[in-house]
Biotite code that builds the C-alpha atoms (Angstrom):
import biotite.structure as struc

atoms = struc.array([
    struc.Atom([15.472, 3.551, 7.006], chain_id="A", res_id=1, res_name="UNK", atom_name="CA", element="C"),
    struc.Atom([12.283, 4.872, 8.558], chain_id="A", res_id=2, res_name="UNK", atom_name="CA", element="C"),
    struc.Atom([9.143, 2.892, 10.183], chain_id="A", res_id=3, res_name="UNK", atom_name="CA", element="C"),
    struc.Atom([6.224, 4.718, 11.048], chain_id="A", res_id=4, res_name="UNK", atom_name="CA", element="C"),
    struc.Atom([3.782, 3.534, 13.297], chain_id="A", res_id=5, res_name="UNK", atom_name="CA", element="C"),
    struc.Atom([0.491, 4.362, 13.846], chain_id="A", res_id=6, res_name="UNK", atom_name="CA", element="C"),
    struc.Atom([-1.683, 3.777, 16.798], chain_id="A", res_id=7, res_name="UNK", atom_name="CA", element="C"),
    struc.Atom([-4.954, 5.080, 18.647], chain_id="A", res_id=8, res_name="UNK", atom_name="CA", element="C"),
    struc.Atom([-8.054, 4.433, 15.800], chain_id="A", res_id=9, res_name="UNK", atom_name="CA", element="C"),
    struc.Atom([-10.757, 2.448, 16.992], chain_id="A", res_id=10, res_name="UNK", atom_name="CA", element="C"),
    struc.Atom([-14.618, 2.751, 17.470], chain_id="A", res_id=11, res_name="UNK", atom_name="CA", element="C"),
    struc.Atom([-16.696, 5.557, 18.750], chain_id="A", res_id=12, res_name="UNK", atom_name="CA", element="C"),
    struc.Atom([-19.888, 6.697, 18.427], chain_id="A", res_id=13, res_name="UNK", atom_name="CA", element="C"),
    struc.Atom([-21.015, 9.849, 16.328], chain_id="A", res_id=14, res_name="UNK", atom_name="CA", element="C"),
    struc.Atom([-19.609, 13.172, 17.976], chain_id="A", res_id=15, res_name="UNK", atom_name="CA", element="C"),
    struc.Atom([-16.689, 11.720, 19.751], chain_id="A", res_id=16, res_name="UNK", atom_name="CA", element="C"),
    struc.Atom([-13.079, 12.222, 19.807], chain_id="A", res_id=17, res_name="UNK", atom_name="CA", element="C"),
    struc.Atom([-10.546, 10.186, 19.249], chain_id="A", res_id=18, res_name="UNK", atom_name="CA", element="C"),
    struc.Atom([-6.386, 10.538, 18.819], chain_id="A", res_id=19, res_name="UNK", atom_name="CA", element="C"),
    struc.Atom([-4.042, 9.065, 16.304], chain_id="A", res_id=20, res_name="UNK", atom_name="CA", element="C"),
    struc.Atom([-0.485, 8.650, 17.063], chain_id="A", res_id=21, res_name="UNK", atom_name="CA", element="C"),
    struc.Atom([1.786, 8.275, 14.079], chain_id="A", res_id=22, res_name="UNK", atom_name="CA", element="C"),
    struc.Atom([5.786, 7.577, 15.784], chain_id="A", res_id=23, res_name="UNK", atom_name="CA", element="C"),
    struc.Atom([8.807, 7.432, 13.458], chain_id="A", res_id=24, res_name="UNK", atom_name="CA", element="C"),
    struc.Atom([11.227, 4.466, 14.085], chain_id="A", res_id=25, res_name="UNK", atom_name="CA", element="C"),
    struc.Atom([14.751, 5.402, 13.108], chain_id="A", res_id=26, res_name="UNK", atom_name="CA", element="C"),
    struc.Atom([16.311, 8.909, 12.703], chain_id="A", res_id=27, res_name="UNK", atom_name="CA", element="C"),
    struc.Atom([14.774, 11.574, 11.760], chain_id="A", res_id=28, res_name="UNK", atom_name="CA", element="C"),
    struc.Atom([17.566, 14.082, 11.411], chain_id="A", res_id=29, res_name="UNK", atom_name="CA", element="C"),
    struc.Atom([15.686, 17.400, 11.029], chain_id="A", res_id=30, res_name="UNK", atom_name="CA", element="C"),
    struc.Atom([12.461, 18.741, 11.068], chain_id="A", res_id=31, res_name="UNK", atom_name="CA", element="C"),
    struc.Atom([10.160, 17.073, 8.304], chain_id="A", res_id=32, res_name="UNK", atom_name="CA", element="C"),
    struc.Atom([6.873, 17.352, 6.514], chain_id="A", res_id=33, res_name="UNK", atom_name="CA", element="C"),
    struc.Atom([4.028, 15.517, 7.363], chain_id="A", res_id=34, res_name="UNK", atom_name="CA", element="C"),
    struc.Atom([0.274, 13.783, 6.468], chain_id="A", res_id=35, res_name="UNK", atom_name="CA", element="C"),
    struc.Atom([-2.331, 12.225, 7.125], chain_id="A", res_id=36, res_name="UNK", atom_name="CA", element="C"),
    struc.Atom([-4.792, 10.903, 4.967], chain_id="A", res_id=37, res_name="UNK", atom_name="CA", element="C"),
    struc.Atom([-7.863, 8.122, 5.437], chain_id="A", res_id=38, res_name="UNK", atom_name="CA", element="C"),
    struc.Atom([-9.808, 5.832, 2.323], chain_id="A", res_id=39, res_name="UNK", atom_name="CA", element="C"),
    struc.Atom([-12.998, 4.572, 2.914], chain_id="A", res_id=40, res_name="UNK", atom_name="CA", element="C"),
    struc.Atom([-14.301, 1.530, 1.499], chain_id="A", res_id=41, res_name="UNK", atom_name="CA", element="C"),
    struc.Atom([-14.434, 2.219, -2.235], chain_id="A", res_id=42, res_name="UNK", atom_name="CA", element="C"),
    struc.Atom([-13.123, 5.349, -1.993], chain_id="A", res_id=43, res_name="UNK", atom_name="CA", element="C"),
    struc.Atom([-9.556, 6.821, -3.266], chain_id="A", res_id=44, res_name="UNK", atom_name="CA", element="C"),
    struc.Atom([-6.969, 8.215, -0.477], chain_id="A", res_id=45, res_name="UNK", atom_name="CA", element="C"),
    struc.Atom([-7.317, 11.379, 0.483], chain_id="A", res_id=46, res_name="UNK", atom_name="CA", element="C"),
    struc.Atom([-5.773, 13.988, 2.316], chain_id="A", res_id=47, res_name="UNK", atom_name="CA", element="C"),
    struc.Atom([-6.735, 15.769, 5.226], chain_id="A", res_id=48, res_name="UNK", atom_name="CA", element="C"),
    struc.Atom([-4.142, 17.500, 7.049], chain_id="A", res_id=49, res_name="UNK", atom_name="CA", element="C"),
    struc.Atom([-0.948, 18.163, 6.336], chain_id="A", res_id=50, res_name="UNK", atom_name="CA", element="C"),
    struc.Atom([2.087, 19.931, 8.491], chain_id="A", res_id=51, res_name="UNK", atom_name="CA", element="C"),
    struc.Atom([5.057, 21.671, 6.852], chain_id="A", res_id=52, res_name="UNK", atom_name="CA", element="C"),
    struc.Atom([8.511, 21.631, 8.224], chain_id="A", res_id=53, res_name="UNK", atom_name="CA", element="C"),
    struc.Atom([7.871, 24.801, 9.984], chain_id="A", res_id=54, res_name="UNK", atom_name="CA", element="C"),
    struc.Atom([4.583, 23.607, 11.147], chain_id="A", res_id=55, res_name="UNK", atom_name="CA", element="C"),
    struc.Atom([2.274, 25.143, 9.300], chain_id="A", res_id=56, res_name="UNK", atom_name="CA", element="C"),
    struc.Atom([-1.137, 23.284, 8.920], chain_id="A", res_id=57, res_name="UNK", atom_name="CA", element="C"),
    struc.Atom([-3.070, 22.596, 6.368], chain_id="A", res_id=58, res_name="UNK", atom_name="CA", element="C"),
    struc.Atom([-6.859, 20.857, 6.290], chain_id="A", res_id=59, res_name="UNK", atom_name="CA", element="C"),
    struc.Atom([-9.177, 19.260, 3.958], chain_id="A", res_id=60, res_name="UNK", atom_name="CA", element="C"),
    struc.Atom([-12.705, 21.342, 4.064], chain_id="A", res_id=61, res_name="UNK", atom_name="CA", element="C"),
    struc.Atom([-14.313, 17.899, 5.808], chain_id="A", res_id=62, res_name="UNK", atom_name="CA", element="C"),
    struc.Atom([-12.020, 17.993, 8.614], chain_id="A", res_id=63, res_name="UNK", atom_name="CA", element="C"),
    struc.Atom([-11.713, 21.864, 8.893], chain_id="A", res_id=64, res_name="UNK", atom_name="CA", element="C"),
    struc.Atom([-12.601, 22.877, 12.636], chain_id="A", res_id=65, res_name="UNK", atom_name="CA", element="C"),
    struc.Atom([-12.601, 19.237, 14.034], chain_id="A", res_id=66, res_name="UNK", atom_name="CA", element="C"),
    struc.Atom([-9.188, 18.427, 13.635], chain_id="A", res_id=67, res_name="UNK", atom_name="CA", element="C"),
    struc.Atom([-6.126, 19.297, 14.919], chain_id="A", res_id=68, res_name="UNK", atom_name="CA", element="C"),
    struc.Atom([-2.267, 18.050, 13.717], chain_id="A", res_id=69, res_name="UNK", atom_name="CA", element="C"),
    struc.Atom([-0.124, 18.105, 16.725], chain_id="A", res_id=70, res_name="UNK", atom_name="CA", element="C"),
    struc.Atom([3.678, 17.773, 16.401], chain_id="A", res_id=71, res_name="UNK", atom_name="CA", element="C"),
    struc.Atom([5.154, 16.183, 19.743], chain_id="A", res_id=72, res_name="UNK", atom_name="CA", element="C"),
    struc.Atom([8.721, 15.838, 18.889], chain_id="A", res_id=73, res_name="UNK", atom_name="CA", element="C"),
    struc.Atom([11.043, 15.200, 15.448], chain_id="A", res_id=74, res_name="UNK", atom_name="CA", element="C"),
    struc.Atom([9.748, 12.098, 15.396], chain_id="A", res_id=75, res_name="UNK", atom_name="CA", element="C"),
    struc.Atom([5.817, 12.061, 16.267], chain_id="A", res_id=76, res_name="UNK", atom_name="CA", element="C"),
    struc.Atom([3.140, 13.704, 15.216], chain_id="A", res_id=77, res_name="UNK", atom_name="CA", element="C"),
    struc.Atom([-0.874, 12.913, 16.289], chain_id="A", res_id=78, res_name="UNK", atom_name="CA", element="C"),
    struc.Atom([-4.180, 14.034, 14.659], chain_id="A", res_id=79, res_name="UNK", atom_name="CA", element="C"),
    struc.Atom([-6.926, 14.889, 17.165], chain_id="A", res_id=80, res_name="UNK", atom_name="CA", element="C"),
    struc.Atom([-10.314, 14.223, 16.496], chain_id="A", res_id=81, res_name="UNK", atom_name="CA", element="C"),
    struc.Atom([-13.383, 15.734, 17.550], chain_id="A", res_id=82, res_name="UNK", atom_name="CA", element="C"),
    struc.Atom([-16.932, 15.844, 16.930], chain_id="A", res_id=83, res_name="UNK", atom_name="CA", element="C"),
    struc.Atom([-16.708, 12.882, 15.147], chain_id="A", res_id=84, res_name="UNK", atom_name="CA", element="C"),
    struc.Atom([-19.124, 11.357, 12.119], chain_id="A", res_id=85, res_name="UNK", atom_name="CA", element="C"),
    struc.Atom([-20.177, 8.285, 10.294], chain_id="A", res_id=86, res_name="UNK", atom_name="CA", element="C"),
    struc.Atom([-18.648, 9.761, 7.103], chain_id="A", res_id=87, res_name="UNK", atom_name="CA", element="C"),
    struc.Atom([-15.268, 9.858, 8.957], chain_id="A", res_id=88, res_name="UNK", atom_name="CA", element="C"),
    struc.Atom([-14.835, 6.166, 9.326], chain_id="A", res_id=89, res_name="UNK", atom_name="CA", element="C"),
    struc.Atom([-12.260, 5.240, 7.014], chain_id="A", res_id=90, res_name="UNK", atom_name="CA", element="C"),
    struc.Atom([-8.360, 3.679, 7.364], chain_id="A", res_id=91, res_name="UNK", atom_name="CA", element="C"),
    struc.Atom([-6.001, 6.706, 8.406], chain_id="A", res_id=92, res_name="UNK", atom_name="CA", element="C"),
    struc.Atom([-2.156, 6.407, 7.182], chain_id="A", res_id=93, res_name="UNK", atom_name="CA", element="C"),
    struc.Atom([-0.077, 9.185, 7.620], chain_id="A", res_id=94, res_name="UNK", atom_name="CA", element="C"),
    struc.Atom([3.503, 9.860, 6.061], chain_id="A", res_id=95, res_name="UNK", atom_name="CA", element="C"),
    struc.Atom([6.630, 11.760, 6.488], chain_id="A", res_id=96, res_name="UNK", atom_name="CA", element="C"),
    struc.Atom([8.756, 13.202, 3.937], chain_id="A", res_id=97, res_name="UNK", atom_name="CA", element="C"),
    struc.Atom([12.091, 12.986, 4.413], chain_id="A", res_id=98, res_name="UNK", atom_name="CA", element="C"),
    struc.Atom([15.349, 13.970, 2.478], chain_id="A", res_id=99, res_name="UNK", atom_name="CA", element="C"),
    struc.Atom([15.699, 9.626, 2.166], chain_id="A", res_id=100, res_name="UNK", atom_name="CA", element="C"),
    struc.Atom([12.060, 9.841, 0.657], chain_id="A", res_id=101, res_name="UNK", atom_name="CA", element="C"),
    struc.Atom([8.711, 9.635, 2.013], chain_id="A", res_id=102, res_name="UNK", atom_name="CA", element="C"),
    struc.Atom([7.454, 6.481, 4.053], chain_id="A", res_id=103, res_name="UNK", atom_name="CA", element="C"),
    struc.Atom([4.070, 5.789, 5.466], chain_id="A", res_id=104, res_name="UNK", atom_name="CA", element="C"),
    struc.Atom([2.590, 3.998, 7.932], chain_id="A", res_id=105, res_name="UNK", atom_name="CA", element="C"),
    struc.Atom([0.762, 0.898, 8.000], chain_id="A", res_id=106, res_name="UNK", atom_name="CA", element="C"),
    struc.Atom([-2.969, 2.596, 8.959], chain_id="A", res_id=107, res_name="UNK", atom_name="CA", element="C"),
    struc.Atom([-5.257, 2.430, 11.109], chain_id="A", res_id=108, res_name="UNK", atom_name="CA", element="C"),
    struc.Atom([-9.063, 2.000, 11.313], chain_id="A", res_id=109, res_name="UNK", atom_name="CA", element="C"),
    struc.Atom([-11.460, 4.197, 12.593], chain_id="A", res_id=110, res_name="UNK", atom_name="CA", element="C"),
    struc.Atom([-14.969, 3.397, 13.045], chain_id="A", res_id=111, res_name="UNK", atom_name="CA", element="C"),
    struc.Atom([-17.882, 6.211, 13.621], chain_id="A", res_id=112, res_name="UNK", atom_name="CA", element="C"),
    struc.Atom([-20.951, 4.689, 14.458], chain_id="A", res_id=113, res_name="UNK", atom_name="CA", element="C"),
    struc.Atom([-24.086, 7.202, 14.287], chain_id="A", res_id=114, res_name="UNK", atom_name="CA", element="C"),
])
């Protein structure tokens, strides 16, 4: 069994930077693919960034340029975040997909504030 958790959202004003952490609890027992997405109030989940198991990166077109997926080890990943904006305020959850299935973490909010 696998826990992710997430830390580092919080408020900021427009054009700042913050950094997610998103840790894996338990083993992780080879290199694994990763996301993170965000939902807004009244909006769907979305993506925007993903890293494969080699560590190849993928963004959404919103995020493109301003952030960056970071693996640190096996088991943690973060999502750096810079030039930040109002629109980007949202709950962030990222996942891991594993062989044992994919698990997510419990989000966490980030507040732009222009």
């Amino acid at each position: 069994q696998v826990q992710l958790v997430e830390s580092g959202g919080g408020s900021v004003q427009a054009g700042g930077s913050l950094e997610l952490s998103c840790a894996a609890e338990g083993q992780l027992f080879s290199n694994n693919a990763w996301g993170w997405y965000r939902q807004a109030p009244g909006k769907e989940r979305e993506v925007i960034a993903t890293m494969t198991k080699r560590g190849d990166t993928t963004y959404a077109d919103s995020v493109q340029d301003r952030f960056g997926v970071m693996a640190i080890s096996r088991a943690r990943v973060i999502l750096r975040m810079n030039s930040l904006k109002p629109e980007d305020s949202a709950v962030y959850y990222c996942n891991v997909d594993t062989r044992a299935g994919v698990y997510w973490g419990q989000g966490t909010q980030v507040t732009v504030s222009s």
